[in-house]
C-alpha angles and dihedrals in degrees: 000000000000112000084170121031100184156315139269116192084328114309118113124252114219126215089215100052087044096056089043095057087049098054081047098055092040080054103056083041087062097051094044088050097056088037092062092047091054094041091242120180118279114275095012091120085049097051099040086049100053088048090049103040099042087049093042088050097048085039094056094044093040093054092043090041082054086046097040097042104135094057097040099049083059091047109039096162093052088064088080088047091092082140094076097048129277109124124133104207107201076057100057093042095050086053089043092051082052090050097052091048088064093041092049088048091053094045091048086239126146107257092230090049096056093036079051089058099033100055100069092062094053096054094053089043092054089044087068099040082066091063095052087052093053086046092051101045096238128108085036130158141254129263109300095200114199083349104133085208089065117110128198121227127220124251084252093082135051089252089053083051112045086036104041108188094339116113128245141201112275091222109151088056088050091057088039093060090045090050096058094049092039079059099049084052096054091047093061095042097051098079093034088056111131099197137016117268090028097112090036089056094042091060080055090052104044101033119049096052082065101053082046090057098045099049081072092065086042113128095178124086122283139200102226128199101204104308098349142064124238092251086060094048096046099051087056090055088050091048091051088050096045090050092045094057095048084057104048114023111118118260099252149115133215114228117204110223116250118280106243 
């Protein structure tokens, strides 16, 4: 693991804030990308990704700082440190869908168009947050036991510490590895869509059984709700929501008009 990679004039450089620039940057190419395949207006792709970054970042630390109160009121200067961990992504995504809905209503775009073109970008971006997470030690697994897929943290990071020589799930990269091809499935989908809000719904659909399954493999500690954590109980909620669109959204197609 390399919390920190390296140092420039002395300030340290974090693993964390470097991958998820990265995932940043792979989610505006893709919109880019799409934009320049539909024509779309220039800087549309620019514009779309600083309103739904800036809102998916405050939504994820806003939503880790909540969980995490009683350090952080003791430690009001640590909440802008988002470079060194500390996001709560269903937090970030909820705000973010906020946040395109505003955007859709100022470009005069159907909400379920623009949610159709936005979604494939979020799922590569998160791909690579996950790497920033299994190159930080947090968001690790639990004890893998005689599992040849387990790693073993050094004693730099809280994992290395709490688990001392035993090896974990390597979680983060597992749903890394199902992002991005979460997010090669939705690339293809996305022209072949019959109707708005399809690709939105089948990220609904695809992701969040993942994230249920691997908060069982989670080491790291978890908010539950009964029997189950908030993550858990959130993704059904997503998927619901995901079959239910796919259901009931109307059988139609935005067209944008031709580029002149």
């Amino acid at each position: 693991m390399h919390p920190i990679l390296f140092s420039v004039f002395g300030k340290e450089i974090h693993s964390y804030g470097v991958m998820a620039a990265l995932g940043f940057l792979a989610g505006i190419l893709t919109w880019v990308w799409l934009a320049r395949r539909e024509s779309r207006p220039a800087g549309f792709a620019s514009d779309l990704g600083f309103w739904l970054m800036t809102s998916g970042i405050v939504g994820s630390r806003l939503a880790y700082v909540f969980a995490n109160w009683s350090y952080y009121r003791a430690n009001l200067l640590e909440i802008v440190r988002i470079d060194q961990g500390g996001l709560i992504f269903y937090g970030g995504f909820l705000l973010a869908c906020v946040a395109l809905i505003l955007f859709a209503r100022q470009h005069r775009l159907p909400v379920w168009h623009l949610a159709d073109f936005a979604i494939p970008a979020l799922a590569i971006g998160h791909g690579l947050g996950r790497v920033g997470c299994f190159l930080n030690g947090c968001c690790y697994g639990r004890p893998a036991g005689d599992h040849a897929c387990g790693v073993v943290y050094p004693p730099i990071c809280e994992p290395g510490k709490l688990f001392a020589g035993i090896p974990l799930f390597p979680v983060q990269i597992i749903e890394s590895a199902a992002l991005i091809l979460i997010w090669a499935i939705l690339l293809f989908a996305y022209p072949r869509r019959k109707k708005d809000g399809a690709v939105f719904a089948l990220y609904l659909l695809l992701y969040p059984p993942v994230r249920f399954a691997l908060e069982y493999l989670r080491g790291d500690e978890r908010q539950s709700w009964y029997v189950l954590d908030v993550a858990q109980v959130t993704s059904i909620g997503l998927f619901l929501a995901g079959v239910l669109l796919f259901v009931f959204l109307p059988m139609k197609k935005f067209s944008l008009p031709p580029k002149s």
